[in-house]
mmCIF file as Biopython writes it, N, C-alpha, C and O atoms, coordinates in Angstrom:
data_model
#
loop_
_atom_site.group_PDB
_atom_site.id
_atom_site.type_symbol
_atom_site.label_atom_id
_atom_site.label_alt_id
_atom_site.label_comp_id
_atom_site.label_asym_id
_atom_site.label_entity_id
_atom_site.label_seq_id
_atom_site.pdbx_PDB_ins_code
_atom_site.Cartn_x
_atom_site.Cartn_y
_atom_site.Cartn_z
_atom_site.occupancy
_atom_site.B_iso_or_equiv
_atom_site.auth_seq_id
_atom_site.auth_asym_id
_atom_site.pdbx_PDB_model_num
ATOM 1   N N  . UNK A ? 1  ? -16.734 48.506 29.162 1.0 0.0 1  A 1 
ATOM 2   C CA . UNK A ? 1  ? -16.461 49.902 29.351 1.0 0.0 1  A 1 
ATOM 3   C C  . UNK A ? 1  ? -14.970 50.115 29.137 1.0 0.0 1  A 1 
ATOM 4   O O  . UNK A ? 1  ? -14.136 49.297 29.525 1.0 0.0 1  A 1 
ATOM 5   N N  . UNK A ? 2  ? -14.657 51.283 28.483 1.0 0.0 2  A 1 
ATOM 6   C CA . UNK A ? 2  ? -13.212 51.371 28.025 1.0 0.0 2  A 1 
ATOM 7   C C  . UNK A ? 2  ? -13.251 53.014 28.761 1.0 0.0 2  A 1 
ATOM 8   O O  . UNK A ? 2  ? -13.951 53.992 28.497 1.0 0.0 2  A 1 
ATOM 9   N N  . UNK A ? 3  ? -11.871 52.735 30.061 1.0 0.0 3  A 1 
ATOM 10  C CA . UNK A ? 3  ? -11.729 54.300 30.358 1.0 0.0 3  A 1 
ATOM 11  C C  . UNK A ? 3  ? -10.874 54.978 29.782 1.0 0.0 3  A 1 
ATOM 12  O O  . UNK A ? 3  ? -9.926  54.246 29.498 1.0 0.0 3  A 1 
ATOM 13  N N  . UNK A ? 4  ? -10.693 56.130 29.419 1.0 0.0 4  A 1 
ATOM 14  C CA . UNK A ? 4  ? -9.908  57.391 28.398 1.0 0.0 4  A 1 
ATOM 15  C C  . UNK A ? 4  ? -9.536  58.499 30.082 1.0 0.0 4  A 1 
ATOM 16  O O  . UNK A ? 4  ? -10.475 58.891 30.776 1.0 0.0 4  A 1 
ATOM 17  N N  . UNK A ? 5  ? -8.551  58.710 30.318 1.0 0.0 5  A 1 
ATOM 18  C CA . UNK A ? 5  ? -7.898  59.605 31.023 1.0 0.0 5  A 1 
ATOM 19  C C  . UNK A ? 5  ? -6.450  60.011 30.467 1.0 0.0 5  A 1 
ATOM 20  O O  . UNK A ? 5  ? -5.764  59.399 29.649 1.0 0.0 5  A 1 
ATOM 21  N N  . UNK A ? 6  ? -6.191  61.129 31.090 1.0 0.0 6  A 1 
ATOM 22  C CA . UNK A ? 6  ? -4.928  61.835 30.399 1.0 0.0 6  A 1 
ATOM 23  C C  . UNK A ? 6  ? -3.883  62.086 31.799 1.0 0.0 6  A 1 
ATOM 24  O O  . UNK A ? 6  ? -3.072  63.008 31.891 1.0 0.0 6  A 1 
ATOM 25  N N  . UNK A ? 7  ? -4.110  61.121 32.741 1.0 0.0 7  A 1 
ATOM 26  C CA . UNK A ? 7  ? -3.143  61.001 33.857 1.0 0.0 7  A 1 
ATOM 27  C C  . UNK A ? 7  ? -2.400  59.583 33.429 1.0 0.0 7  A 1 
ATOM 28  O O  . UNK A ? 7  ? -2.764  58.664 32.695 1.0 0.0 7  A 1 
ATOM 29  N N  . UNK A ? 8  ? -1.218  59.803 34.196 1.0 0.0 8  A 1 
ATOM 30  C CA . UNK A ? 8  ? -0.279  58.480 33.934 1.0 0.0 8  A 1 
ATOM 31  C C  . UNK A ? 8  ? -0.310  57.757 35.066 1.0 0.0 8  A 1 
ATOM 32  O O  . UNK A ? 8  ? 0.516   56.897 35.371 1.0 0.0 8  A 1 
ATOM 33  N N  . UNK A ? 9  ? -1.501  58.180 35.868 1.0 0.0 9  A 1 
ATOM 34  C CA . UNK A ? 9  ? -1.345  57.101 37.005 1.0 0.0 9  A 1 
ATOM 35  C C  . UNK A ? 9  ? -2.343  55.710 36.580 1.0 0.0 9  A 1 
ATOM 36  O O  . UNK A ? 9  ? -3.394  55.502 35.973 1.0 0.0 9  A 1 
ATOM 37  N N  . UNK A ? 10 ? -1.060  54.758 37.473 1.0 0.0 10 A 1 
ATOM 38  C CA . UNK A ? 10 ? -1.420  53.085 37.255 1.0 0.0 10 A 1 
ATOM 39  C C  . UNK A ? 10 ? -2.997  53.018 38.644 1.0 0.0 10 A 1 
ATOM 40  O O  . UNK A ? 10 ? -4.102  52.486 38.534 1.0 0.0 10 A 1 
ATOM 41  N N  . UNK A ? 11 ? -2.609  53.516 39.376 1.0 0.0 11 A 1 
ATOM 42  C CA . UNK A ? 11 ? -3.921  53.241 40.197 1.0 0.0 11 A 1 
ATOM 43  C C  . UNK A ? 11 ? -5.304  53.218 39.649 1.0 0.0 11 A 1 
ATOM 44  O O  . UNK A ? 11 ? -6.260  52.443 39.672 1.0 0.0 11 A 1 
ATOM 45  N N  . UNK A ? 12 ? -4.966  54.605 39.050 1.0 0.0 12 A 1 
ATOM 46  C CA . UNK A ? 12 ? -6.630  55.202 38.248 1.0 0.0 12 A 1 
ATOM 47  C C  . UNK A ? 12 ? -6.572  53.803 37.820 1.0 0.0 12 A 1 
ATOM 48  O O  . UNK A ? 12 ? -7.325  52.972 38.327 1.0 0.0 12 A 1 
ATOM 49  N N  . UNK A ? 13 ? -5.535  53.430 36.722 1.0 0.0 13 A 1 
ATOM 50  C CA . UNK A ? 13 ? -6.273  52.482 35.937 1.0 0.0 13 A 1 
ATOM 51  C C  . UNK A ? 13 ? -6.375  51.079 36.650 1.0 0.0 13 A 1 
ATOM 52  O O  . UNK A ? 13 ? -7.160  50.363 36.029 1.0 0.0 13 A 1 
ATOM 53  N N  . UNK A ? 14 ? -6.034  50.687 37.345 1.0 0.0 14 A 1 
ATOM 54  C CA . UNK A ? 14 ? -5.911  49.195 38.089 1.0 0.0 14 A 1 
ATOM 55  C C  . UNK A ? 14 ? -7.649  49.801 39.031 1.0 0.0 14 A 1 
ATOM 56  O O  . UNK A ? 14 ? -8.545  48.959 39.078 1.0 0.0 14 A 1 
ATOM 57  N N  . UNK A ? 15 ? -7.865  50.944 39.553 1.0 0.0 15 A 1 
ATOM 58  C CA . UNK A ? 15 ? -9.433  51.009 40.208 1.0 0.0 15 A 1 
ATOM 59  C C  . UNK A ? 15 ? -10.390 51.078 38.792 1.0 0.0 15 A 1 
ATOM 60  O O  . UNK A ? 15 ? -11.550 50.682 38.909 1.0 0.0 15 A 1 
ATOM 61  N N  . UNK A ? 16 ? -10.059 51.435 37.825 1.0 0.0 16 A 1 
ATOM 62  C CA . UNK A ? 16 ? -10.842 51.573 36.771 1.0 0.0 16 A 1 
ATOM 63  C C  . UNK A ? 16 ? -11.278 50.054 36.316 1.0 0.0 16 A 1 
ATOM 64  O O  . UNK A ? 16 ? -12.467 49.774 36.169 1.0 0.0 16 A 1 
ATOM 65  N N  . UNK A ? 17 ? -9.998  48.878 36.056 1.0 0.0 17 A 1 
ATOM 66  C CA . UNK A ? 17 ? -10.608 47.498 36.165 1.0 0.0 17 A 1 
ATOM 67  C C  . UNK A ? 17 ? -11.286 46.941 36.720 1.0 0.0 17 A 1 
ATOM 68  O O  . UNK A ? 17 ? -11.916 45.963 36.316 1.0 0.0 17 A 1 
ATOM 69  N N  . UNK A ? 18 ? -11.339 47.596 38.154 1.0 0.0 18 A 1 
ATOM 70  C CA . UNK A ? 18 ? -11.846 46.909 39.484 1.0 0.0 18 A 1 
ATOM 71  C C  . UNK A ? 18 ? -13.490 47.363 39.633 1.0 0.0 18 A 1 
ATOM 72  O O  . UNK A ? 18 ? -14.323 46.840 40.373 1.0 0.0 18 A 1 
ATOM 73  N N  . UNK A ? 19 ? -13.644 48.263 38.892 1.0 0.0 19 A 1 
ATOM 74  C CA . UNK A ? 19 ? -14.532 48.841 38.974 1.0 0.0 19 A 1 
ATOM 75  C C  . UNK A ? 19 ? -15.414 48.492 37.324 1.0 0.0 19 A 1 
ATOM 76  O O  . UNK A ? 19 ? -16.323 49.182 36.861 1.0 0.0 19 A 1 
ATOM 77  N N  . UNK A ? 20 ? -14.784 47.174 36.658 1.0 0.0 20 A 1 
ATOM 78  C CA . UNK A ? 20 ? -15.559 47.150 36.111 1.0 0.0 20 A 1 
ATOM 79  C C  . UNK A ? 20 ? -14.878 47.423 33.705 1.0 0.0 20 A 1 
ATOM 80  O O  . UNK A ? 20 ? -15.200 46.847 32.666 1.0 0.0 20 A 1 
ATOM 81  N N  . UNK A ? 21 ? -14.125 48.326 33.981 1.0 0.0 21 A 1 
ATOM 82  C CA . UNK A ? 21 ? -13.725 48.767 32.769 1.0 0.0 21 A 1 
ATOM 83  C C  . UNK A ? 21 ? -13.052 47.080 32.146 1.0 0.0 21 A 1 
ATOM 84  O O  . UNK A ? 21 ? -12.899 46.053 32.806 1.0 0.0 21 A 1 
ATOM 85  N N  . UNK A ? 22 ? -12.815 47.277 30.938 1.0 0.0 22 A 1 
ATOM 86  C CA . UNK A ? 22 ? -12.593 46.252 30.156 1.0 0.0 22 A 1 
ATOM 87  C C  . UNK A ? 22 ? -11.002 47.059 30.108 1.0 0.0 22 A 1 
ATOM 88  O O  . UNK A ? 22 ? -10.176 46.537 30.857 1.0 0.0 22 A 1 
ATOM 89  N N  . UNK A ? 23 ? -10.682 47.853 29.579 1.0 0.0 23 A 1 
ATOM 90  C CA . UNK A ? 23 ? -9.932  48.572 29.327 1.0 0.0 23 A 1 
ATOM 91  C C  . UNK A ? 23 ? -9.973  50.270 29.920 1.0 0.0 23 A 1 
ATOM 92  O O  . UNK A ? 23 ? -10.865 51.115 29.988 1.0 0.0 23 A 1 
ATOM 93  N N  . UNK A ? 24 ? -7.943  50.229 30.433 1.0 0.0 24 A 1 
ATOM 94  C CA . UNK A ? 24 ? -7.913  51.589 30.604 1.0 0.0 24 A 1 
ATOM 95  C C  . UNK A ? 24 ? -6.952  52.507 29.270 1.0 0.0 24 A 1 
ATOM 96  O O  . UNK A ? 24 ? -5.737  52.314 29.229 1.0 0.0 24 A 1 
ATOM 97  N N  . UNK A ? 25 ? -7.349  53.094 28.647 1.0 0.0 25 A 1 
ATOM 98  C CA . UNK A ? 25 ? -6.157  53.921 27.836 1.0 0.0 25 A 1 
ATOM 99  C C  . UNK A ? 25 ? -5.887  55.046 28.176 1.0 0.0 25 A 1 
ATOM 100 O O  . UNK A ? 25 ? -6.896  55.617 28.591 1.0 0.0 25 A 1 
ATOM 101 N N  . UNK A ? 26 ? -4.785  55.805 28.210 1.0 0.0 26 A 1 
ATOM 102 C CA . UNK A ? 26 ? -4.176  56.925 28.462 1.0 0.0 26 A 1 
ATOM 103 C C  . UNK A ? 26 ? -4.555  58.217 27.120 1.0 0.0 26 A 1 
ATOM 104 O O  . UNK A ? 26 ? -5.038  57.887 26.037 1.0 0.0 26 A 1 
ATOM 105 N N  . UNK A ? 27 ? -4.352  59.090 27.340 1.0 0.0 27 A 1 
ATOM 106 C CA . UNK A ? 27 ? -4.697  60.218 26.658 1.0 0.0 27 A 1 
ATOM 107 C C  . UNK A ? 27 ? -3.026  60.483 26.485 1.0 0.0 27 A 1 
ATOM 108 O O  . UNK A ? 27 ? -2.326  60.350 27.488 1.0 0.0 27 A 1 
ATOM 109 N N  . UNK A ? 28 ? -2.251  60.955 24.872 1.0 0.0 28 A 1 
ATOM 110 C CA . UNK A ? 28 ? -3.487  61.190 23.458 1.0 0.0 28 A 1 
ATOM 111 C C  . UNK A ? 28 ? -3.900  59.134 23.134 1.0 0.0 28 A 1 
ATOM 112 O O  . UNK A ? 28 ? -3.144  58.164 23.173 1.0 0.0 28 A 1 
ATOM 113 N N  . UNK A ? 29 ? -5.320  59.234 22.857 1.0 0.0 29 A 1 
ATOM 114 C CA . UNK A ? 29 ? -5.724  58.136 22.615 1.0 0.0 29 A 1 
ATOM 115 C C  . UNK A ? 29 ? -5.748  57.780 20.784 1.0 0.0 29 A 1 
ATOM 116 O O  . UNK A ? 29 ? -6.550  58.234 19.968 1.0 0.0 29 A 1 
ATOM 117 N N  . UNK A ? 30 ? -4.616  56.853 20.534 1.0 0.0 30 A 1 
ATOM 118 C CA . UNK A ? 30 ? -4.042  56.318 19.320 1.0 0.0 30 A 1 
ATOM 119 C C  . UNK A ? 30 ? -5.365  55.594 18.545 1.0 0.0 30 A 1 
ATOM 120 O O  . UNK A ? 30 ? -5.592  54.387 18.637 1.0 0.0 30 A 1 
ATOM 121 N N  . UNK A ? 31 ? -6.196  56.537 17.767 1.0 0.0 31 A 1 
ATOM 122 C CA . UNK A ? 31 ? -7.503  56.118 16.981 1.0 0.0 31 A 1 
ATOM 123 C C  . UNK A ? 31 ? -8.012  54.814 16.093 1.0 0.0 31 A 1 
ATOM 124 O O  . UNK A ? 31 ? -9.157  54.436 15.845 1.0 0.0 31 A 1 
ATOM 125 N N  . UNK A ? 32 ? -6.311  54.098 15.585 1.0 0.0 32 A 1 
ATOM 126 C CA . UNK A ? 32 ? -6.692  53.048 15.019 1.0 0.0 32 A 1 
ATOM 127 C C  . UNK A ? 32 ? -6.153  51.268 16.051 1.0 0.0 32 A 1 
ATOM 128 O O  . UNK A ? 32 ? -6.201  50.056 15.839 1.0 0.0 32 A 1 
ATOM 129 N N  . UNK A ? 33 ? -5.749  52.093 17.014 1.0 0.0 33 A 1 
ATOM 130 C CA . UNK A ? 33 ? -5.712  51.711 18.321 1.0 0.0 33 A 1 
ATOM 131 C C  . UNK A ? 33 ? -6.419  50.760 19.136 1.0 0.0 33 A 1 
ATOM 132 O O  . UNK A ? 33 ? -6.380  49.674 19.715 1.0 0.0 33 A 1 
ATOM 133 N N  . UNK A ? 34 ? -7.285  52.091 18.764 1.0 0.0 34 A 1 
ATOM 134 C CA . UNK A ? 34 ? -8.579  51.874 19.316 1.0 0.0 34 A 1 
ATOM 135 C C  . UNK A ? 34 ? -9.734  51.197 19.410 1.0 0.0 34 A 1 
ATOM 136 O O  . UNK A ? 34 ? -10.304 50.663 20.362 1.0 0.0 34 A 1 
ATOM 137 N N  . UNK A ? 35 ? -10.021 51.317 18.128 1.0 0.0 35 A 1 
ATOM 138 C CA . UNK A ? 35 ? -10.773 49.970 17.021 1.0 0.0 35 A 1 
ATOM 139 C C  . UNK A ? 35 ? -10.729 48.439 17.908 1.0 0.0 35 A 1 
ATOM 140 O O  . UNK A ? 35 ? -11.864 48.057 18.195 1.0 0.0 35 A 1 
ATOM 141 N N  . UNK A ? 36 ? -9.671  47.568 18.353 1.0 0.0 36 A 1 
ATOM 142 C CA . UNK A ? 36 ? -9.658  46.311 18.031 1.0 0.0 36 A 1 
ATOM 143 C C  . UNK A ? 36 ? -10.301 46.624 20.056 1.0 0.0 36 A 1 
ATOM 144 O O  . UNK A ? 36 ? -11.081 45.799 20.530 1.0 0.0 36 A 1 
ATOM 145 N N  . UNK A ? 37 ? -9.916  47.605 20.762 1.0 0.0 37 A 1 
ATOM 146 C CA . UNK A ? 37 ? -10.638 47.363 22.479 1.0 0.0 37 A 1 
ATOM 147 C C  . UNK A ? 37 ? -12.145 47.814 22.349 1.0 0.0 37 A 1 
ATOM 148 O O  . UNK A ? 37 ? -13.050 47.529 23.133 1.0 0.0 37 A 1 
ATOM 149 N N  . UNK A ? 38 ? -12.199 48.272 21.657 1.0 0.0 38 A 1 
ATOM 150 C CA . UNK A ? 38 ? -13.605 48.494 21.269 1.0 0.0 38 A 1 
ATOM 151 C C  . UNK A ? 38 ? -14.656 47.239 20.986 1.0 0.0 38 A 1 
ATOM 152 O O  . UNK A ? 38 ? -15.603 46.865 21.678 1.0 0.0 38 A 1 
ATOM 153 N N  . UNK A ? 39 ? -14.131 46.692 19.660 1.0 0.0 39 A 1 
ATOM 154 C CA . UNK A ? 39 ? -14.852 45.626 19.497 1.0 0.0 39 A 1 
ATOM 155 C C  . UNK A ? 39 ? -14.544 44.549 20.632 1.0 0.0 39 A 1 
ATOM 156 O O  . UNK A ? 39 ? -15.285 43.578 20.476 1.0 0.0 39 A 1 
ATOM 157 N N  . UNK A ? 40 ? -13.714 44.411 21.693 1.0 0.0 40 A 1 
ATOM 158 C CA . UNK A ? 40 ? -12.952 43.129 22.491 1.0 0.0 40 A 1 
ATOM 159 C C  . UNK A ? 40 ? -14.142 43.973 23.547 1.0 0.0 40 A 1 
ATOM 160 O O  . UNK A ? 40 ? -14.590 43.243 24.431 1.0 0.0 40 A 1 
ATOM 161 N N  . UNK A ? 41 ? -14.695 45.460 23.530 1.0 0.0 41 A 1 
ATOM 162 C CA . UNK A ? 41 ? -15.463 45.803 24.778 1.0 0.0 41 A 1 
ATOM 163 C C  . UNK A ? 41 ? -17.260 45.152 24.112 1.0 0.0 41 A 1 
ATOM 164 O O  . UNK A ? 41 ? -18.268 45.160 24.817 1.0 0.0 41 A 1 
ATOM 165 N N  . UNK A ? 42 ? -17.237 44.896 23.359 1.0 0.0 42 A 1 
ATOM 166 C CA . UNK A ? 42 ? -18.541 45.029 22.641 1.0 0.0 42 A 1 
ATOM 167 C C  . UNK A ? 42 ? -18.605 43.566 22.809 1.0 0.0 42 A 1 
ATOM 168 O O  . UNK A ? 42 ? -19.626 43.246 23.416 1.0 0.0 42 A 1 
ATOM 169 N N  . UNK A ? 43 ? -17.703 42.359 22.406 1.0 0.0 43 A 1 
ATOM 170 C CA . UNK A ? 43 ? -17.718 41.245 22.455 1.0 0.0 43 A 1 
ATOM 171 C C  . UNK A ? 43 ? -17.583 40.334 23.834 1.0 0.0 43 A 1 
ATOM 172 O O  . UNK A ? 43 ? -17.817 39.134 23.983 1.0 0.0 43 A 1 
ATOM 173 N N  . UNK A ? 44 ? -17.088 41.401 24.867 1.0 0.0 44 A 1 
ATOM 174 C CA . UNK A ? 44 ? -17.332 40.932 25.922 1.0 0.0 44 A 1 
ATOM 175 C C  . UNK A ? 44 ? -18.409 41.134 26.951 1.0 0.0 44 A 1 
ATOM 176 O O  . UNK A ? 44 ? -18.654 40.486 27.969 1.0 0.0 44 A 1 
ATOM 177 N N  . UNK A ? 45 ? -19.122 42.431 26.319 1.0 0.0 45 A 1 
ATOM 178 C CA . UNK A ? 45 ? -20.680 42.739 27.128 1.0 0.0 45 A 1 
ATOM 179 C C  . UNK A ? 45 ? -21.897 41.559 25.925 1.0 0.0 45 A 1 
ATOM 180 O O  . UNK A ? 45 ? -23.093 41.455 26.199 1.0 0.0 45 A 1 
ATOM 181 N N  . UNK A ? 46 ? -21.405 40.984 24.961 1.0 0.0 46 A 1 
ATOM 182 C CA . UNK A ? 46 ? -22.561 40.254 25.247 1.0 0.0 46 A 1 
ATOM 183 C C  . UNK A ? 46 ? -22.292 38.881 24.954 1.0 0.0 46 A 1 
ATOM 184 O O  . UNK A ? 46 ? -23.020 38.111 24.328 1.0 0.0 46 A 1 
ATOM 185 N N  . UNK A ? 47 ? -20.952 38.602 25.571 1.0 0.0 47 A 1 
ATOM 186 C CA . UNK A ? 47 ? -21.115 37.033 25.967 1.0 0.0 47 A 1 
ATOM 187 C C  . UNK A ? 47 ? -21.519 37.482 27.550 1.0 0.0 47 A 1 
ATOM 188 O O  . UNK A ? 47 ? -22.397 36.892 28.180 1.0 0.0 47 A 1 
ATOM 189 N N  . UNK A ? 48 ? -20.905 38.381 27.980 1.0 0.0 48 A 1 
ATOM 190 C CA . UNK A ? 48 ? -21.859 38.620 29.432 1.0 0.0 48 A 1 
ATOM 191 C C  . UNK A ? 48 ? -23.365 38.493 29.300 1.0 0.0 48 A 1 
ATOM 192 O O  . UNK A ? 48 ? -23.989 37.724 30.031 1.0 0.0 48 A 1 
ATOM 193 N N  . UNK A ? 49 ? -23.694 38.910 28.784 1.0 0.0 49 A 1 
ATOM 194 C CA . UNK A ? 49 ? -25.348 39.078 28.123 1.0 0.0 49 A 1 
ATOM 195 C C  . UNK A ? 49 ? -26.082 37.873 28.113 1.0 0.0 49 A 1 
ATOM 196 O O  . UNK A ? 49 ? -27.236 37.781 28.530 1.0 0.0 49 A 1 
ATOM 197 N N  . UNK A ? 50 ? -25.323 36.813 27.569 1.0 0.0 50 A 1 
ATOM 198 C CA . UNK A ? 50 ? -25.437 36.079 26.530 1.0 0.0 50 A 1 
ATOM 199 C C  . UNK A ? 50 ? -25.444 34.730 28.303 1.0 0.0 50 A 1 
ATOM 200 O O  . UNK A ? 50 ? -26.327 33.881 28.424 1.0 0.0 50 A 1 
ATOM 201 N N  . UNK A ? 51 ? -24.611 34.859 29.075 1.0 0.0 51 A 1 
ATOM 202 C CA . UNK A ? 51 ? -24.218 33.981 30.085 1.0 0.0 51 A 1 
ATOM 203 C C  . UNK A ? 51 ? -25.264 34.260 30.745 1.0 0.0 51 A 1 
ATOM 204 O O  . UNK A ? 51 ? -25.911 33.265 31.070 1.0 0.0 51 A 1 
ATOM 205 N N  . UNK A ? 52 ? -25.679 35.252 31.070 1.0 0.0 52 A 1 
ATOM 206 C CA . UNK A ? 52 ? -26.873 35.687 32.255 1.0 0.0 52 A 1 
ATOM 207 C C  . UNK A ? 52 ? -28.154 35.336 32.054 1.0 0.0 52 A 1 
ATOM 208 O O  . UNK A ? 52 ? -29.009 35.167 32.923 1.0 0.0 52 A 1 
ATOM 209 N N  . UNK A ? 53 ? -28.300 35.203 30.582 1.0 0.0 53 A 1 
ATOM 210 C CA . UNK A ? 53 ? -29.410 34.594 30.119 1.0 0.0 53 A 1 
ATOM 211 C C  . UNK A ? 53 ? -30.125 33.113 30.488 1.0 0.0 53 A 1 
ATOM 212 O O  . UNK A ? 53 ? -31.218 32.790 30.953 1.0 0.0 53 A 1 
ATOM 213 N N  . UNK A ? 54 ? -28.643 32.209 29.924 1.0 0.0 54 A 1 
ATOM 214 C CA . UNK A ? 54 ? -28.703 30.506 29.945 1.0 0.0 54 A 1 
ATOM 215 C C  . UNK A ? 54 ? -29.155 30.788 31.632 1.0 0.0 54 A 1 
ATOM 216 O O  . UNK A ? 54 ? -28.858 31.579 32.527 1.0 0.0 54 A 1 
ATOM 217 N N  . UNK A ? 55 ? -30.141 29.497 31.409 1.0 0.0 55 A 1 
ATOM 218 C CA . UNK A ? 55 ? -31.291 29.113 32.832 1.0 0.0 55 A 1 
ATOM 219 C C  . UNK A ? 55 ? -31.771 30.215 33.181 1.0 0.0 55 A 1 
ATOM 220 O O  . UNK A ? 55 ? -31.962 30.245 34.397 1.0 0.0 55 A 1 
ATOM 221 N N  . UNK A ? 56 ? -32.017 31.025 32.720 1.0 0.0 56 A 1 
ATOM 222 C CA . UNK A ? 56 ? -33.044 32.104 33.374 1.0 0.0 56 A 1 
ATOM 223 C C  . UNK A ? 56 ? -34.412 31.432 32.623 1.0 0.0 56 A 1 
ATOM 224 O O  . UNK A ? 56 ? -34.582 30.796 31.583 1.0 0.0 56 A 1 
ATOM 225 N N  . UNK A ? 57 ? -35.253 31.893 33.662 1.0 0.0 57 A 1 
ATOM 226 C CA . UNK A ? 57 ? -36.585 31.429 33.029 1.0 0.0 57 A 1 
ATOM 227 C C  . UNK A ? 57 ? -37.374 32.225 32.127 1.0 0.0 57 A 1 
ATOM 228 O O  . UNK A ? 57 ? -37.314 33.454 32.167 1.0 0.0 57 A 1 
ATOM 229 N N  . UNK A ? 58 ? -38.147 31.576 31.273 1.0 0.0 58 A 1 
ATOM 230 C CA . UNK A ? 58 ? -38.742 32.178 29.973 1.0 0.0 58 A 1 
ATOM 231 C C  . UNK A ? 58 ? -39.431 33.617 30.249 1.0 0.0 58 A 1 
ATOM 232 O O  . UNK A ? 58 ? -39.494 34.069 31.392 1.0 0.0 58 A 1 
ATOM 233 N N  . UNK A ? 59 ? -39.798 34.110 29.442 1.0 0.0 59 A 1 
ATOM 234 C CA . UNK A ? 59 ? -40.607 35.311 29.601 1.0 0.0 59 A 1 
ATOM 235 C C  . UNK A ? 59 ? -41.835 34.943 30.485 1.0 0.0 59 A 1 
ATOM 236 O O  . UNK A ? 59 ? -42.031 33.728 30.476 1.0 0.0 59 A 1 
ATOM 237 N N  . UNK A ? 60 ? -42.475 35.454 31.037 1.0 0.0 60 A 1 
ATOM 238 C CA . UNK A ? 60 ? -43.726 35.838 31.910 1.0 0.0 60 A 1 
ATOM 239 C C  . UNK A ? 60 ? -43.557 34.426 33.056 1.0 0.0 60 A 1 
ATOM 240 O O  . UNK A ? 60 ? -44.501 34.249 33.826 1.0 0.0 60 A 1 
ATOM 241 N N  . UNK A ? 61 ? -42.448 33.535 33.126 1.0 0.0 61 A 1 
ATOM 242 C CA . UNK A ? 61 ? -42.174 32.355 34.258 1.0 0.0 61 A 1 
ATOM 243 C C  . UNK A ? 61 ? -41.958 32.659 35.174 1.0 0.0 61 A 1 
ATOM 244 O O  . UNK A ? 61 ? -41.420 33.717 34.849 1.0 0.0 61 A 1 
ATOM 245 N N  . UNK A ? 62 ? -41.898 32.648 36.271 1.0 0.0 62 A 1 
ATOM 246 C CA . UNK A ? 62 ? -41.517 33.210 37.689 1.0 0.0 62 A 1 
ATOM 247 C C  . UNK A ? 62 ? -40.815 31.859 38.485 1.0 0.0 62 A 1 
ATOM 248 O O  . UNK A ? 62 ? -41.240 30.825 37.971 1.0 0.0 62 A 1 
ATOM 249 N N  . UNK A ? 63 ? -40.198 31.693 39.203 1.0 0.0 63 A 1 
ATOM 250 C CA . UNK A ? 63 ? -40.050 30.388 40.325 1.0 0.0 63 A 1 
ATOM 251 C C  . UNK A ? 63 ? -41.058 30.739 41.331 1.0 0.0 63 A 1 
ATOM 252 O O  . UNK A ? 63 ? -41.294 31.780 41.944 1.0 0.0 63 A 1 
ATOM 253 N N  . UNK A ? 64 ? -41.610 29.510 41.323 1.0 0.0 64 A 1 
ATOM 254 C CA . UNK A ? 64 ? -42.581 28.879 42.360 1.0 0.0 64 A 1 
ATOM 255 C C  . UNK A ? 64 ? -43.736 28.611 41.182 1.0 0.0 64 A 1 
ATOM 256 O O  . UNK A ? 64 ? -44.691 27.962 41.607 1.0 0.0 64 A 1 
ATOM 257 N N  . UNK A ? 65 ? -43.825 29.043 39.610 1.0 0.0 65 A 1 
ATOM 258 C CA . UNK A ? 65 ? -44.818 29.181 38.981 1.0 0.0 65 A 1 
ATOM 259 C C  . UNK A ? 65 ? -45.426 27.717 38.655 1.0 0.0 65 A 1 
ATOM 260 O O  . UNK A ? 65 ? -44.719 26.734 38.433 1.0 0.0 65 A 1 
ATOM 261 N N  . UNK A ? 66 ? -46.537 27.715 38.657 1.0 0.0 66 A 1 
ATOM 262 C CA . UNK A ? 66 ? -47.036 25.930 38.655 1.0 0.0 66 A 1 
ATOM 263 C C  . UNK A ? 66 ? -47.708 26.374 37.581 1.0 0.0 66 A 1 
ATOM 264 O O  . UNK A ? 66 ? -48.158 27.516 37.676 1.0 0.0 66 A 1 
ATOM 265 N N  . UNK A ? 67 ? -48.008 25.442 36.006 1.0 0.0 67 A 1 
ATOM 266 C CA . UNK A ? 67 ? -49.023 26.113 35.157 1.0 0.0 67 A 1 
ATOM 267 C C  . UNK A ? 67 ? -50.929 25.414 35.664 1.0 0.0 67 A 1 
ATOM 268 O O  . UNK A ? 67 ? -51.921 25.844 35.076 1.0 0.0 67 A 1 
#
């Protein structure tokens, strides 16, 4: 998640991390800027993705499942 606000406060953006954002940018938001947190937001939701997966169990498996 990338937050866009047009306040200059550091809090917003230090609760905006905390809460999750990859990135905070300030408003006016610099368009070619922009581009490289974008893809760094896209590449980091799916190695998240990608982590949550490894050892999860297969489709229709449950724990405790005996075949």
């Amino acid at each position: 998640m990338i937050v866009v606000a047009g306040h200059r406060i550091i809090a917003a953006g230090a609760e905006a991390i905390h809460l999750g954002a990859i990135n905070f940018v300030r408003k006016p938001v610099d368009a070619p800027a922009l581009l490289p947190l974008i893809k760094d937001a896209i590449a980091s939701r799916l190695a998240a993705n990608h982590k949550a997966t490894i050892g999860a169990a297969p489709l229709g498996m449950a724990a405790g499942h005996r075949p």
